[in-house]
GUSE-966737 format. One record per residue (C-alpha): residue in one letter; residue number from 1; x, y, z. Coordinates in steps of 0.2 Angstrom, whole numbers, plus 5000, padded with zeros to 4 digits. Each point is the difference from the previous one (the first is absolute). Example, Ala and Ser with C-alpha at 12.3 -4.5 7.8 and 13.67 -1.06 7.14 Angstrom:
<pts>
res:a | n:1 | east:5062 | north:4978 | up:5039
res:s | n:2 | east:5006 | north:5017 | up:4997
</pts>
This chain:
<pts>
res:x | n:1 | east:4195 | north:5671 | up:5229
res:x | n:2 | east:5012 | north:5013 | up:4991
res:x | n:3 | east:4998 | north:5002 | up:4982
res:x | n:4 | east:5017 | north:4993 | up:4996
res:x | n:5 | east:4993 | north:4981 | up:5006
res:x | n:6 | east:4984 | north:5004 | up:4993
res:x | n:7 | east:5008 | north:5002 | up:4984
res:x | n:8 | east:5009 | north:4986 | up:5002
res:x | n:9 | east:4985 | north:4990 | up:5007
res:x | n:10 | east:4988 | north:5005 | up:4987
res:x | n:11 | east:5012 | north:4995 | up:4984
res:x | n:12 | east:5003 | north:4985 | up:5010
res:x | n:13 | east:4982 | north:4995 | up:4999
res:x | n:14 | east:4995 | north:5005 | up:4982
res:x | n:15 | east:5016 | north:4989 | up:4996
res:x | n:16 | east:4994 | north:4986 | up:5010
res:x | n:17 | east:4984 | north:5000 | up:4994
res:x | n:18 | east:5006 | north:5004 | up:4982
res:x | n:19 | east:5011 | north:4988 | up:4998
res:x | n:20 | east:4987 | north:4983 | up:5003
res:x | n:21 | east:4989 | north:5006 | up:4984
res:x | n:22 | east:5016 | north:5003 | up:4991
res:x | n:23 | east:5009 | north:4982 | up:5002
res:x | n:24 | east:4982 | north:4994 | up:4995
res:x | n:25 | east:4997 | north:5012 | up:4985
res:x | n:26 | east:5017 | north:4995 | up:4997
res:x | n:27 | east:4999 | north:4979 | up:4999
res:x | n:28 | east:4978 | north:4996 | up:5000
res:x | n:29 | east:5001 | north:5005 | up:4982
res:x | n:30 | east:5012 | north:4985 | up:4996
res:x | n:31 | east:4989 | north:4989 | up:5008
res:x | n:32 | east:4985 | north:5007 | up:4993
res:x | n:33 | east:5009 | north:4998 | up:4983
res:x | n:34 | east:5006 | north:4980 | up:5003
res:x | n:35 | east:4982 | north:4996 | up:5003
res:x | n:36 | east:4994 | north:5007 | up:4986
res:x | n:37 | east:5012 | north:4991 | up:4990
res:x | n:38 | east:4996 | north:4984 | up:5005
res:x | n:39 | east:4984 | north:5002 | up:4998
res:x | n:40 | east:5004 | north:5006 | up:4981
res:x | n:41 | east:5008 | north:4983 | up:5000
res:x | n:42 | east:4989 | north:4991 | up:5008
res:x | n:43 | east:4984 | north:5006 | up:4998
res:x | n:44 | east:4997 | north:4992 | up:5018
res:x | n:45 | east:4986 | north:5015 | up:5007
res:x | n:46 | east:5007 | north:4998 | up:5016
res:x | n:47 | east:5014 | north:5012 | up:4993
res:x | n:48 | east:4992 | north:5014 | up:4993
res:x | n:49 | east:4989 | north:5000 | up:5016
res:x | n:50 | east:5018 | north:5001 | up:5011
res:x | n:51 | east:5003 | north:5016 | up:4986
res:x | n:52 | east:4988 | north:5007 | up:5002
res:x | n:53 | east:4999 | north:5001 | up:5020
res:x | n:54 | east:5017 | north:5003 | up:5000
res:x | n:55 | east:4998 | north:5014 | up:4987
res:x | n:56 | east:4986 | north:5010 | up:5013
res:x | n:57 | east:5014 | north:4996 | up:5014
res:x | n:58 | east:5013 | north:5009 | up:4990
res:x | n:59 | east:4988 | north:5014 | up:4996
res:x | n:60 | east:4997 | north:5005 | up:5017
res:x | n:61 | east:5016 | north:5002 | up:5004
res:x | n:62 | east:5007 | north:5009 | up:4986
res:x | n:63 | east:4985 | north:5014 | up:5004
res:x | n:64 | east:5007 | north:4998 | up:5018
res:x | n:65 | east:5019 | north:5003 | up:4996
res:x | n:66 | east:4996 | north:5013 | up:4990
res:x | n:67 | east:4991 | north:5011 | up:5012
res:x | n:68 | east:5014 | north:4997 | up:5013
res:x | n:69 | east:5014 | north:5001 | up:4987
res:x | n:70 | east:4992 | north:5018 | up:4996
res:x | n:71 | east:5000 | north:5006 | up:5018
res:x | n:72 | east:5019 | north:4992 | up:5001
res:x | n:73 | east:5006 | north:5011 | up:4988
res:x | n:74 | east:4992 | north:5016 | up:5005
res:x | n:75 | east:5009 | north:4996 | up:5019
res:x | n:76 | east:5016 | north:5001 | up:4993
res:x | n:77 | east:4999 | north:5017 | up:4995
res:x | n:78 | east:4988 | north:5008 | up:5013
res:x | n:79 | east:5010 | north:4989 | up:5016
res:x | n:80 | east:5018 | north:4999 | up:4991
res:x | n:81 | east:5001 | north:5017 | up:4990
res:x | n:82 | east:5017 | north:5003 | up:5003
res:x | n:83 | east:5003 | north:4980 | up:4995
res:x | n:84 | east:4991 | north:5003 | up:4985
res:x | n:85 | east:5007 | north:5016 | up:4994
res:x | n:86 | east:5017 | north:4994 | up:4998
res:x | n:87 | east:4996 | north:4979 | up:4997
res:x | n:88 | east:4986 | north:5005 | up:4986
res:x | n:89 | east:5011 | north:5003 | up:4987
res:x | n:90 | east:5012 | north:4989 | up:5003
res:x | n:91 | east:4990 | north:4984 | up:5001
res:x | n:92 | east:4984 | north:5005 | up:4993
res:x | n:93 | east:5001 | north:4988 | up:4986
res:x | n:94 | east:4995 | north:4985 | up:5006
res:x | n:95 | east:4983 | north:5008 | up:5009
res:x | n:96 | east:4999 | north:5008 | up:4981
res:x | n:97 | east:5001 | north:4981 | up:4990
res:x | n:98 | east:4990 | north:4992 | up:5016
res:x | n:99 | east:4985 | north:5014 | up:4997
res:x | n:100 | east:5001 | north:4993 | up:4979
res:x | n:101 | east:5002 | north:4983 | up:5008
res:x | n:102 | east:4984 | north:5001 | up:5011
res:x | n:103 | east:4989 | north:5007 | up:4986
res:x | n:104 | east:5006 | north:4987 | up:4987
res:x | n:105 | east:4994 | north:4987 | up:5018
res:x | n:106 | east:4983 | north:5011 | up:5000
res:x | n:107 | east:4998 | north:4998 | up:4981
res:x | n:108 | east:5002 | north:4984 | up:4999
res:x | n:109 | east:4989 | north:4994 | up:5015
res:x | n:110 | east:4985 | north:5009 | up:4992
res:x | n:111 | east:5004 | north:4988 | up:4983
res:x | n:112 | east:5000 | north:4985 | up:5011
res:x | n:113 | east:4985 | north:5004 | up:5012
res:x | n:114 | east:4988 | north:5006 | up:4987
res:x | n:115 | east:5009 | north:4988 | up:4985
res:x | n:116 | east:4992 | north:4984 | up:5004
res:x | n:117 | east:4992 | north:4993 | up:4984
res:x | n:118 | east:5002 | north:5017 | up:4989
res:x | n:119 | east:5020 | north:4996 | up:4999
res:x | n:120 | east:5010 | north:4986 | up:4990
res:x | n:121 | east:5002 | north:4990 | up:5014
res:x | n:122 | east:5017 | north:5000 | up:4999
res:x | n:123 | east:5002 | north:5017 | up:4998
res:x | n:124 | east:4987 | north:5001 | up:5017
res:x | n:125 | east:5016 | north:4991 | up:5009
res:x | n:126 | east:5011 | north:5010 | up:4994
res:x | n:127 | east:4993 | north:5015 | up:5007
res:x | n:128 | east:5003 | north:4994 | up:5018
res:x | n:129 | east:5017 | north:4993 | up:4998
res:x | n:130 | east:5001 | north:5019 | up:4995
res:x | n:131 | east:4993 | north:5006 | up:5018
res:x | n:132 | east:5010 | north:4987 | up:5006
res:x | n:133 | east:5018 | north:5007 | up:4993
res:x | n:134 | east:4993 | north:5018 | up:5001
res:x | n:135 | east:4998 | north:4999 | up:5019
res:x | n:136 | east:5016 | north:4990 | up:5002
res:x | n:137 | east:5008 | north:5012 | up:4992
res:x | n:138 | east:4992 | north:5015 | up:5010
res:x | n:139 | east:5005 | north:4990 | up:5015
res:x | n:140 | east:5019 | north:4999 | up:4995
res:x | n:141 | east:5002 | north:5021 | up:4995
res:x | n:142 | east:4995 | north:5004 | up:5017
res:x | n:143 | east:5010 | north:4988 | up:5006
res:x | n:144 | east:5014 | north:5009 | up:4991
res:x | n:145 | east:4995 | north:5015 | up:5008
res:x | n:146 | east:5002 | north:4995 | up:5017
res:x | n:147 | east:5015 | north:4990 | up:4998
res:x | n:148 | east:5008 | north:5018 | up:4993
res:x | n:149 | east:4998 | north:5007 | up:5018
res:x | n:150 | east:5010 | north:4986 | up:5007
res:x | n:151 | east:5013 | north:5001 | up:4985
res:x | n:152 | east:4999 | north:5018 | up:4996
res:x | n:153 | east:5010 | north:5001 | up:4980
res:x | n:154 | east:4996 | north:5013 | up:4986
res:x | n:155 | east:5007 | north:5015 | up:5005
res:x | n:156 | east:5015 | north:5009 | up:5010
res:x | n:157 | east:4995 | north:5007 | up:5017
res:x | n:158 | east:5010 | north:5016 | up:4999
res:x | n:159 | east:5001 | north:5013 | up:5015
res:x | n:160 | east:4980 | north:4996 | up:5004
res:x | n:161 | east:4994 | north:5000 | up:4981
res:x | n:162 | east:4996 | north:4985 | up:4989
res:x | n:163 | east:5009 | north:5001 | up:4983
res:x | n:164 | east:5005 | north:4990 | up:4985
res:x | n:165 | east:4984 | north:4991 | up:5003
res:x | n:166 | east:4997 | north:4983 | up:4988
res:x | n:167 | east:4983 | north:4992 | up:5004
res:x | n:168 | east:5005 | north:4984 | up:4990
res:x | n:169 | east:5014 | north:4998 | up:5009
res:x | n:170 | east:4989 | north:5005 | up:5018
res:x | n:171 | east:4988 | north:4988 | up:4994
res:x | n:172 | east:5011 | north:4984 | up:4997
res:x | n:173 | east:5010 | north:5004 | up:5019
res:x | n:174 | east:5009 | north:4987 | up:5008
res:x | n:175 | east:4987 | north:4995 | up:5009
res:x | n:176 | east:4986 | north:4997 | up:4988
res:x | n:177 | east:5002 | north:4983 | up:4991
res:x | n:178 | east:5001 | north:4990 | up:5019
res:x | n:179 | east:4985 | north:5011 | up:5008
res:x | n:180 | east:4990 | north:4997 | up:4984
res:x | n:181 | east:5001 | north:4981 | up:4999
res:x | n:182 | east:5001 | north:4998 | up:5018
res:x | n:183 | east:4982 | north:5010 | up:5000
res:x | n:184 | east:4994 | north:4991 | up:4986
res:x | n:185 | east:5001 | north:4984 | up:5007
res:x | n:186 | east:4994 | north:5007 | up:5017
res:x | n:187 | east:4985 | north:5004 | up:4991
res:x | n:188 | east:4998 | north:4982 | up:4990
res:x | n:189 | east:5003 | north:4992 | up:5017
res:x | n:190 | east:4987 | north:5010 | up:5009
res:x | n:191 | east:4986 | north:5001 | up:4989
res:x | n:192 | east:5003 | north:4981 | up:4994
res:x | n:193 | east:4997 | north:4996 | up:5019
res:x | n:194 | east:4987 | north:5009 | up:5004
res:x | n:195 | east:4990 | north:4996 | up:4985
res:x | n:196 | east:5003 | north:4982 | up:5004
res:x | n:197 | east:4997 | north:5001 | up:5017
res:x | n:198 | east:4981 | north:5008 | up:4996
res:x | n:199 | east:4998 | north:4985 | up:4989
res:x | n:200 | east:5005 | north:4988 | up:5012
res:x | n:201 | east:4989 | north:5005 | up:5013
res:x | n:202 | east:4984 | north:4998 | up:4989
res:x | n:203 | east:5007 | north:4983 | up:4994
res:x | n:204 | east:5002 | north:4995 | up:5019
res:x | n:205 | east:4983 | north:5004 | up:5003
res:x | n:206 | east:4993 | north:4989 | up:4982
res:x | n:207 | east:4995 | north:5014 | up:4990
res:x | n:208 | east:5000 | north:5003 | up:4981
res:x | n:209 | east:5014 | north:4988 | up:5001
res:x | n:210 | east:5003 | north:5000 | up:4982
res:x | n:211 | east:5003 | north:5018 | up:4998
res:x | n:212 | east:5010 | north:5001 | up:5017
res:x | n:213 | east:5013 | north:4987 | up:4996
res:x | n:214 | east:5003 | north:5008 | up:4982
res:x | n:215 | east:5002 | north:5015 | up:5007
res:x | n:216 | east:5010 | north:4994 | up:5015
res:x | n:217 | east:5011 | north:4992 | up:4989
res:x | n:218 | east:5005 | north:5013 | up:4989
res:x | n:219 | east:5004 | north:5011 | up:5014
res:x | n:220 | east:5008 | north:4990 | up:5011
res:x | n:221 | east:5009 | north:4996 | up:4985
res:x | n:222 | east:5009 | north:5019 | up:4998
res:x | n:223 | east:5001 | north:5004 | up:5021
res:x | n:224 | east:5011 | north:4983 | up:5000
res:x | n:225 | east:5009 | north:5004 | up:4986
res:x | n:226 | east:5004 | north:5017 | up:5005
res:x | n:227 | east:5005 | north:4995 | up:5020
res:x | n:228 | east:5012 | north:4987 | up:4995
res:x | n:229 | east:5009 | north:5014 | up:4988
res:x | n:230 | east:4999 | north:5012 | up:5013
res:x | n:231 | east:5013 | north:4997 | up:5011
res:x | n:232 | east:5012 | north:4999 | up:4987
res:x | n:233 | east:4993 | north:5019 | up:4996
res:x | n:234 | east:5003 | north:5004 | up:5019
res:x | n:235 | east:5019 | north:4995 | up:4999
res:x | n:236 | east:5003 | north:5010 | up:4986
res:x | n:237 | east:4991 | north:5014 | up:5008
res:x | n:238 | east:5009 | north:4997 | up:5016
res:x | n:239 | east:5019 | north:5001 | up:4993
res:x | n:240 | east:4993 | north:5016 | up:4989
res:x | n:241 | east:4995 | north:5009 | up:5017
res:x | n:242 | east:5015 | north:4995 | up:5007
res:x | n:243 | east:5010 | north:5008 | up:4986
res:x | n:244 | east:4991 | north:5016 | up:4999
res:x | n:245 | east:4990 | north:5003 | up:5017
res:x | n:246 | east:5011 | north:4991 | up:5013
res:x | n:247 | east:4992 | north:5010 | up:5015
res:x | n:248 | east:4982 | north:4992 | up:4995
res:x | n:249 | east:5006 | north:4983 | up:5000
res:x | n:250 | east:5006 | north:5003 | up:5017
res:x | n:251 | east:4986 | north:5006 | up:5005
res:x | n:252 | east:4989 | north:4986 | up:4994
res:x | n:253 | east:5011 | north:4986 | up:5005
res:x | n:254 | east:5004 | north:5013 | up:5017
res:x | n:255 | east:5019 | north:4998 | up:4996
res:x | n:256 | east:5006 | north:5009 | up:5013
res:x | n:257 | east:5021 | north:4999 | up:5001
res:x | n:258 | east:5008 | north:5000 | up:4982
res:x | n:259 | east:5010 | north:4983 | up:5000
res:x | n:260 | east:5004 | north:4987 | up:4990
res:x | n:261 | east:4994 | north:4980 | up:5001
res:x | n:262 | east:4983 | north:5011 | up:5005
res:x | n:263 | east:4986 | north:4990 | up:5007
res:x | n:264 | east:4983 | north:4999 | up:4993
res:x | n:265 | east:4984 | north:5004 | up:5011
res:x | n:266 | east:4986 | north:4991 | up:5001
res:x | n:267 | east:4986 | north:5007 | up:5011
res:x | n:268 | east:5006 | north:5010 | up:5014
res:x | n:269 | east:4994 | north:5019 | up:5009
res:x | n:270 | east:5016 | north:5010 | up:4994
res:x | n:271 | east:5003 | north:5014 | up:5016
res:x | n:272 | east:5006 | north:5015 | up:4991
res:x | n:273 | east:5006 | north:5007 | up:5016
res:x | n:274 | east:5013 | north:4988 | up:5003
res:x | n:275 | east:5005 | north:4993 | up:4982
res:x | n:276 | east:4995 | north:4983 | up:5000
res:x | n:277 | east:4985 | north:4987 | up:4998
res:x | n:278 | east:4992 | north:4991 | up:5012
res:x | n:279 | east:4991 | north:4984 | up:4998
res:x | n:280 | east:5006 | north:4996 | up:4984
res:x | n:281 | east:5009 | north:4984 | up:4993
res:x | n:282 | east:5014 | north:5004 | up:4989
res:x | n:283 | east:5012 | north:4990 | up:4987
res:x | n:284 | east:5015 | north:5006 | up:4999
res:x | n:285 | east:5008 | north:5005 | up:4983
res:x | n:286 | east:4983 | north:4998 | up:4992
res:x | n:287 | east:4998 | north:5019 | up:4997
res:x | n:288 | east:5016 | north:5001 | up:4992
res:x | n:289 | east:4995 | north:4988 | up:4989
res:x | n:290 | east:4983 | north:5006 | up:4994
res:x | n:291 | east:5006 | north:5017 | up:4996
res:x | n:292 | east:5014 | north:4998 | up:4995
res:x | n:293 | east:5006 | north:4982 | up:4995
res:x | n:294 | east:5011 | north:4996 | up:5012
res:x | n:295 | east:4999 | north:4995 | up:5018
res:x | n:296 | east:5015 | north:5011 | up:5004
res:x | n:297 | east:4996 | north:5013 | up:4993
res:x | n:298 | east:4999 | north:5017 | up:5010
res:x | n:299 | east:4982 | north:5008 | up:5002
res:x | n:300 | east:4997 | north:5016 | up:5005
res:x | n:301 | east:4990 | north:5004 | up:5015
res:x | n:302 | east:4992 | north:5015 | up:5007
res:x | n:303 | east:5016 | north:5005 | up:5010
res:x | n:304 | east:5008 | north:5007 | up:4983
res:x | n:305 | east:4982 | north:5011 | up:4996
res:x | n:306 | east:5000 | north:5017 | up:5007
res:x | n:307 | east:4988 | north:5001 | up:5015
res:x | n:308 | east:4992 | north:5014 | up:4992
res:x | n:309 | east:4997 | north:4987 | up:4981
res:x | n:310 | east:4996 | north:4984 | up:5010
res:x | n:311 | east:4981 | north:4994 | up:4997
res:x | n:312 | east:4990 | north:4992 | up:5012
res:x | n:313 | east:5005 | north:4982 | up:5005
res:x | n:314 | east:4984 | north:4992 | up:5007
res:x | n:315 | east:4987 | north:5002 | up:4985
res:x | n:316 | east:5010 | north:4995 | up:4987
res:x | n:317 | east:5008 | north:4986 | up:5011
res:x | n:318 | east:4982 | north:4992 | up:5003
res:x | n:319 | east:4992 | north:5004 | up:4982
res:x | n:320 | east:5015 | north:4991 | up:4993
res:x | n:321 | east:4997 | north:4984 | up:5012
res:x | n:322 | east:4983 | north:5000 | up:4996
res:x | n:323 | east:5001 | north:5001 | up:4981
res:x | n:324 | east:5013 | north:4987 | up:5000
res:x | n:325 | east:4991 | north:4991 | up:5010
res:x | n:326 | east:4982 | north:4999 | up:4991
res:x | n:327 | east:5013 | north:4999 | up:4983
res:x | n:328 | east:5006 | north:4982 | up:5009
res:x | n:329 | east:4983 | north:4994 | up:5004
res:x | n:330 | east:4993 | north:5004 | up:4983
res:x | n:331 | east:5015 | north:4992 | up:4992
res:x | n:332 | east:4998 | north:4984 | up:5009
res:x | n:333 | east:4980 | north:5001 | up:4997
res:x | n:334 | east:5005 | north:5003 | up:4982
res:x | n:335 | east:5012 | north:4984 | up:5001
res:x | n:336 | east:4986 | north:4990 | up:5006
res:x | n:337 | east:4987 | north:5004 | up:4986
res:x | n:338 | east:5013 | north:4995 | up:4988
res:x | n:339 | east:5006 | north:4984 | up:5009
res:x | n:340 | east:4982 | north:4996 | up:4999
res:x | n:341 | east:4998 | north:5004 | up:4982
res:x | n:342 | east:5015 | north:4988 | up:4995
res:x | n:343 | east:4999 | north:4983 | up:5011
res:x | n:344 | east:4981 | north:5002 | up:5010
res:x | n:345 | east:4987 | north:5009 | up:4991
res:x | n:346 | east:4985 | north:4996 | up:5012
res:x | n:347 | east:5009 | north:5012 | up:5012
res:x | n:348 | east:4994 | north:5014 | up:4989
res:x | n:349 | east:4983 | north:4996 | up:5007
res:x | n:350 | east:5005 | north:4997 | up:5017
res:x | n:351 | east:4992 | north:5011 | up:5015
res:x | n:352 | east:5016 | north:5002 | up:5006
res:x | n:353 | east:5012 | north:5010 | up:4987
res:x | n:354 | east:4984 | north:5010 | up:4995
res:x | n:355 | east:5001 | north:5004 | up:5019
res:x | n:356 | east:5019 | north:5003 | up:4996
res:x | n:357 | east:4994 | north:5013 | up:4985
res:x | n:358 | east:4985 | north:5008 | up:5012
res:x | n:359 | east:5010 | north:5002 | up:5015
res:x | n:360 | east:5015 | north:5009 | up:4988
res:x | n:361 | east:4987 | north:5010 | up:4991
res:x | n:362 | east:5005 | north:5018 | up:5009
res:x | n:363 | east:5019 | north:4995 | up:5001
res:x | n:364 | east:5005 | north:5007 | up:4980
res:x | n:365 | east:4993 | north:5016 | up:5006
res:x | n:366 | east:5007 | north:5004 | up:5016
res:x | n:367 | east:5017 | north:4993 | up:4994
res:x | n:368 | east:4997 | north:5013 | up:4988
res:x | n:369 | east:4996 | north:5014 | up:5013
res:x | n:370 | east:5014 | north:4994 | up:5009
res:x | n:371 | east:5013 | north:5001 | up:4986
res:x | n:372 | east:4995 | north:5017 | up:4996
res:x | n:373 | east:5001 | north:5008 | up:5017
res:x | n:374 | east:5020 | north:4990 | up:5001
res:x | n:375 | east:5001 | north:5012 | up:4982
res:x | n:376 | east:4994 | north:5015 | up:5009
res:x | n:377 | east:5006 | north:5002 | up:5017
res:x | n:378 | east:5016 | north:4990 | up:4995
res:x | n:379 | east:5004 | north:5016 | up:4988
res:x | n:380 | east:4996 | north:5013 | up:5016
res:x | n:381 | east:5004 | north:5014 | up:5003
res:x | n:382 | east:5000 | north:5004 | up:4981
res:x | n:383 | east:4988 | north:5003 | up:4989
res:x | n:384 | east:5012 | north:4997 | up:4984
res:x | n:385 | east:5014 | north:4991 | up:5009
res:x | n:386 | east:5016 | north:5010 | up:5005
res:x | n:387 | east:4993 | north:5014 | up:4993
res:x | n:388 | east:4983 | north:5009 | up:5007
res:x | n:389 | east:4995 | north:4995 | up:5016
res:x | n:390 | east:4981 | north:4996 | up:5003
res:x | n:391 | east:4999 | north:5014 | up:5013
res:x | n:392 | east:5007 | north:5014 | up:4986
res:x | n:393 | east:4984 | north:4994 | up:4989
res:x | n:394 | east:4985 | north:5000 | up:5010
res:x | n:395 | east:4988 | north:5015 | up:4994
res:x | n:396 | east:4999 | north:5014 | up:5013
res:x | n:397 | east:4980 | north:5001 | up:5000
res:x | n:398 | east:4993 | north:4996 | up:5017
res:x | n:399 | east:4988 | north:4989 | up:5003
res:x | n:400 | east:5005 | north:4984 | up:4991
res:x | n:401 | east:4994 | north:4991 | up:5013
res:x | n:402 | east:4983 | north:5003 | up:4998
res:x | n:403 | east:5002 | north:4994 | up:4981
res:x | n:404 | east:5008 | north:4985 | up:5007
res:x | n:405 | east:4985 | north:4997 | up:5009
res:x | n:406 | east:4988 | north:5003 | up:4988
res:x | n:407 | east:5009 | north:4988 | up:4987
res:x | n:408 | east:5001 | north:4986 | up:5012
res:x | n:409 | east:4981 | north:5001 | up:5002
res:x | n:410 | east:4999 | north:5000 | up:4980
res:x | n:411 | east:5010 | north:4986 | up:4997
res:x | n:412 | east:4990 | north:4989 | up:5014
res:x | n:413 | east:4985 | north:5004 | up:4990
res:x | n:414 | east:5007 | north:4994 | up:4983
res:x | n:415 | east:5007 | north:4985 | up:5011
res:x | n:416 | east:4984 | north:4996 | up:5005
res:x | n:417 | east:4992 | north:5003 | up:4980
res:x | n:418 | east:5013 | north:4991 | up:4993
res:x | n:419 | east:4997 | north:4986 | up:5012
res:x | n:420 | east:4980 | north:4999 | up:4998
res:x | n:421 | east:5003 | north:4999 | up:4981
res:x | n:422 | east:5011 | north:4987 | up:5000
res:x | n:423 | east:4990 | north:4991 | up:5013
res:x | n:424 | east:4981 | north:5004 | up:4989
res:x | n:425 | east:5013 | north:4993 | up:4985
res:x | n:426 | east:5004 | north:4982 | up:5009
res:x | n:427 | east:4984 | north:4997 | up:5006
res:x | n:428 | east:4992 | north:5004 | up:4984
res:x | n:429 | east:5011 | north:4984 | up:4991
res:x | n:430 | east:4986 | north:4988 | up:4999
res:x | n:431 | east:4988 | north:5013 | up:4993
res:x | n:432 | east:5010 | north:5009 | up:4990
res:x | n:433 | east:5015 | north:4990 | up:4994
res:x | n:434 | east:5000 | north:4982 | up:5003
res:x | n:435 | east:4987 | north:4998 | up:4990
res:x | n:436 | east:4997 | north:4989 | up:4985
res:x | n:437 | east:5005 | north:5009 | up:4982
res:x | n:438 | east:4983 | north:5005 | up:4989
res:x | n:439 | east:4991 | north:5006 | up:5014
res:x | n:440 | east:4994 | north:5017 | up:5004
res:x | n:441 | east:5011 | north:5003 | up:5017
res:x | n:442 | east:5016 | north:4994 | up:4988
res:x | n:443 | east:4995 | north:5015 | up:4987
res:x | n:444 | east:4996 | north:5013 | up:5014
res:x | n:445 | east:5018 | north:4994 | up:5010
</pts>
């Protein structure tokens, strides 16, 4: 392995990994803070119990995140120090506010978790919405970040130097508001599935069922919510990356010839070598309309990118089928649950749409996963598009491969920790949580 796909390799794993515990740290907090309230309203135990075990959940991952947010941000400057060099000025902001945004989220996480019982209770509450909109927030700045390097703004590029540089104007780039909500709700749907899905597995097997169908409700709840909004997110996305990056829409929808009336693909192996996609069924017009509104409508294809500025084809092509894809199945699950919820409420119970919710418990995650590699190697060969390439900012030290190695082996470990935790936690509900309120595991919880 050379150390260019090393470097490339070993960011693309720390944000792989990364990015789970941050949709998490970015959404549990909501859920954490509905339970609580309803328990403030109700003063039904079961609540505060869901809280509270929710509350441990979201504490695991936030020490998780942070670890791998730390080693994230010391890559970019030992892998990408040319990257760094010029891009840190300019949009340094948002990694600023995110760094004020994640210690307000530390802050107010050791209120909540050591609160109980000290605090007002209302106050108490308060403190995770708090964590909640802290971490939301955190989530969105580095968003912003990212989205700069797709829609470069906030300074002049002049004969190789950066000048004229205005981080508010770097900060808020074109591409911001439609990365940030379409990640947002990314991060609702995924984490609302995946909690639920947990929750639907030990209701299908009759445990705890009080505290599992709360819980499952209030997750499934925000995952539903957030996967029927979500394709209306992904068509404002879609036109956006059309506007302002035409050569990765090709490359995700593997648009080969620019033309108008343009087919969409669904499925398919594109064949880079001879320009075209096989196995693929494909409705015509469709393409035009999704990006740009209108079924005539000409769409560029990679025949009108340099050969030398044209990113890969079949990565993108098959991350974008597979996150659209999982999106569809959650958004049908999602229009189940509430079917259910309007005209047959004994299907809430039923084995088979808690199968539905087990079954689609990995599919927010790896839509996720999928999403951002379209992001990343849709934008290749730049680092900050049309401006650096990513082979101009790879650091020149030698033996990035090793490092690549010896992070993957780190991460598998926190993997594994990070799964025994949360495992020990689930387990531990009938001692620890589901438990009646007065008594000495409620206290200790």
């Amino acid at each position: 392995m050379d150390d260019f796909l090393a470097a490339r390799s070993q960011m693309a794993l720390s944000l792989g990994f990364h990015i789970i515990f941050s949709c998490i740290g970015m959404v549990m907090p909501f859920f954490m803070a509905v339970a609580h309230y309803f328990w403030l309203r109700t003063r039904d135990n079961t609540y505060r119990n869901v809280t509270r075990a929710w509350s441990k959940g979201v504490a695991i991952f936030f020490a998780t995140g942070a670890v791998s947010g730390t080693v994230l941000s010391f890559e970019l400057g030992l892998l990408w120090p040319k990257f760094m060099e010029h891009a840190g000025p300019i949009f340094g902001m948002p990694f600023s506010l995110e760094g004020t945004a994640f210690f307000i989220e530390a802050i107010a996480l050791g209120f909540f978790l050591y609160g109980w019982d000290r605090f007002n209770p209302w106050f108490h509450w308060f403190t995770g919405v708090v964590v909640g909109v802290s971490g939301l927030a955190s989530g969105i700045l580095v968003v912003a970040a990212n989205a700069w390097m797709n829609s470069p703004a906030g300074f002049d590029y002049v004969n190789g130097q950066y000048l004229n540089i205005d981080p508010i104007a770097a900060m808020f780039n074109d591409a911001w508001l439609s990365q940030a909500l379409h990640m947002t709700l990314a991060a609702f749907a995924a984490t609302g599935f995946a909690v639920a899905g947990v929750h639907a597995l030990m209701l299908r097997r009759g445990r705890n069922t009080g505290f599992h169908t709360r819980a499952f409700r209030i997750a499934a709840a925000f995952g539903a919510v957030a996967a029927l909004l979500q394709p209306l997110s992904g068509d404002f996305s879609a036109k956006d990356v059309a506007r302002r990056q035409p050569a990765k829409l090709a490359a995700m929808e593997a648009h080969f010839h620019t033309e108008k009336h343009a087919s969409l693909v669904l499925g398919g192996l594109p064949n880079e070598d001879k320009q075209r996609v096989d196995y693929a069924l494909k409705i015509p017009g469709m393409l035009s309309f999704l990006a740009h509104g209108n079924f005539e409508q000409e769409v560029t294809g990679l025949d009108r990118i340099a050969p030398q500025n044209r990113p890969p084809v079949l990565v993108p092509h098959i991350a974008f089928q597979l996150m659209v894809g999982l999106g569809t199945l959650m958004m049908g699950i999602a229009a189940v649950y509430f079917l259910a919820l309007w005209r047959n409420k004994q299907w809430l119970t039923s084995r088979w749409l808690l199968g539905l919710f087990v079954a689609a418990t990995p599919a927010g995650f790896l839509a996720v996963e999928a999403g951002w590699t379209v992001t990343e190697v849709g934008r290749q060969p730049w680092i900050i598009n049309g401006v650096m390439r990513t082979a101009d900012a790879v650091t020149p030290m030698p033996g990035i491969a090793y490092s690549f190695y010896l992070f993957t082996a780190v991460y598998l470990s926190l993997s594994l920790v990070v799964v025994f935790l949360l495992y020990r936690q689930i387990r531990m509900v009938p001692q620890l949580y589901d438990v009646p309120a007065g008594t000495p595991e409620a206290a200790h919880a």
